[in-house]
N, C-alpha and C positions, 0 to 999 in steps of 0.2 A: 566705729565709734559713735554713732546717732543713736543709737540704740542704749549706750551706756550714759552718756548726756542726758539721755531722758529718762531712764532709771532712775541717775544719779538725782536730778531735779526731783521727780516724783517720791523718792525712797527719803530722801533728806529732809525733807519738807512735812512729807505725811508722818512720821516718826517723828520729827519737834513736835507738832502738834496733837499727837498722843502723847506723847509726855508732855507738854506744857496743862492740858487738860488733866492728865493724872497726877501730876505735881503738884496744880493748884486746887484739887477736886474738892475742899475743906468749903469750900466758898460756893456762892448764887452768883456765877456769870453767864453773862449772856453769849460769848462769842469766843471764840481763841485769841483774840488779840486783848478781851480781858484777861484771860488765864495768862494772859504774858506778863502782862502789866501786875502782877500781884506783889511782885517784889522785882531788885536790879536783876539779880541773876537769870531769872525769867525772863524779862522782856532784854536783854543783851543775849542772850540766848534765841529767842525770836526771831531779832533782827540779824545777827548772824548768821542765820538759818535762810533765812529768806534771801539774804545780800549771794550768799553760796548757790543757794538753788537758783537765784536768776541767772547767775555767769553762766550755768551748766545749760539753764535752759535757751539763753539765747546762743551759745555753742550749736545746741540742736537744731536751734530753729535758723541761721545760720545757715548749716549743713542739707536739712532739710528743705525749707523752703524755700530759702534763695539759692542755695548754690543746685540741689538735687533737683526740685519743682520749679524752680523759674517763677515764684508768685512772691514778687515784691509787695504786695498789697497784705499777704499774711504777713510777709517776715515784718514791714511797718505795723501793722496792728500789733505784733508781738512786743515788736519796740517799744509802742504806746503801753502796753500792760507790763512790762517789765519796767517802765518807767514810775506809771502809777503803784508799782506793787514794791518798789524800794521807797516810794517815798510813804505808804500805810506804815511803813516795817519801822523807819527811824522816827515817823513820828508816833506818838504812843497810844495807845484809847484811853485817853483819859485830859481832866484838864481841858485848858486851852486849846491845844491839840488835838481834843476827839472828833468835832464834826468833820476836819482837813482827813485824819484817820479813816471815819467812817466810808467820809465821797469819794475817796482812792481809794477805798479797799472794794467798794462796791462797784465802783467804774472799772477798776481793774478786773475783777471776776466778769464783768458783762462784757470786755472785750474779750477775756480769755474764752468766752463761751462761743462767742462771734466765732473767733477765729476757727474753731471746732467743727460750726455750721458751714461756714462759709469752706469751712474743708470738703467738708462733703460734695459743694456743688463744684469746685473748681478743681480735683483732685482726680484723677484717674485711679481710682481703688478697686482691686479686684476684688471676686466674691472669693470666698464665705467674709474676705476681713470687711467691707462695705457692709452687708447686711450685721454681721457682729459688733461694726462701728457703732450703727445707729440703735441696736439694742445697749449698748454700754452707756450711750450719751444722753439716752431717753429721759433715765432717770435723773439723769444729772440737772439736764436742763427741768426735771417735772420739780423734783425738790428746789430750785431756785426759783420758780413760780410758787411750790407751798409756800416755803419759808417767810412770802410777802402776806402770808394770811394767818400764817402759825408765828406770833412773832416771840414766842415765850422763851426758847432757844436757840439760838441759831448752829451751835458749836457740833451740835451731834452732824448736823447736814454737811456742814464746813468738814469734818472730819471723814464722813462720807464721800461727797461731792471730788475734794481734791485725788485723793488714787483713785475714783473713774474713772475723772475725764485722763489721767494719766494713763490708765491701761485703754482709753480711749484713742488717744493720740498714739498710742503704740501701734494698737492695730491698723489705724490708719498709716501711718508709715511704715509697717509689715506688706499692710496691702499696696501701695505706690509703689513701692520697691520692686514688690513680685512681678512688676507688668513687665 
């Protein structure tokens, strides 16, 4: 089932957010969490999306980390960005609400990126999936360093970025497994 967990997280998630960006595509935004916000149905669709893919993904992380790997220190940092990444989702980008929006959604991807790293060092991964891990996560992490110097869009990299590190975290837990 960890395997379907994080499919399901990664697959549910990545597909809102192609559709919320092609739903919205009429418009100049900056981010997916503007293409949410452009009307209700969009951003309750968002946050639905998001609220579903954290259950599945702490299911995974769960199964994987604490109960499979024995690393409480990922499966809390997962905590933490599942926590920051439900509160980006019900609060909206926009209003009152965007800066609270903005520093959760950004605090959330930078722990979700930690915990990717920190996979590496603490994780018994065999090869080829180790060496495959860190080709899938390169780019992930190289785009969330542009993104702070390119700031004109962020939505393309966000749509990028998220099924990487998803088929990133796969293979890392392809490769744990196999030892």
């Amino acid at each position: 089932m960890i395997y379907v967990w994080l499919l399901l997280a990664g697959g549910i998630v990545s597909f809102t957010h192609v559709y919320l960006v092609w739903k919205n595509r009429d418009g100049v935004r900056y981010s997916i969490s503007e293409h949410a916000v452009a009307d209700t149905k969009s951003y309750r669709t968002y946050a639905a999306a998001h609220l579903i893919t954290d259950i599945f993904f702490v299911l995974y992380a769960y199964e994987f980390y604490h109960q499979m790997q024995n690393q409480n220190l990922l499966f809390e940092l997962v905590i933490a960005f599942i926590t920051l990444d439900i509160l980006q989702a019900v609060l909206p980008s926009k209003g009152k609400t965007k800066s609270i929006h903005f520093a959760s959604a950004y605090l959330s991807w930078f722990i979700y990126q930690l915990v990717g790293v920190l996979s590496l060092f603490l994780l018994h991964i065999s090869q080829p999936y180790f060496a495959i891990s860190i080709a899938v996560l390169s780019p992930v992490l190289l785009m969330f360093i542009y993104m702070h110097f390119k700031r004109d869009k962020l939505w393309p990299y966000q749509l990028l970025m998220v099924p990487l590190y998803v088929l990133f975290l796969l293979f890392v837990t392809i490769g744990s497994s196999s030892i």
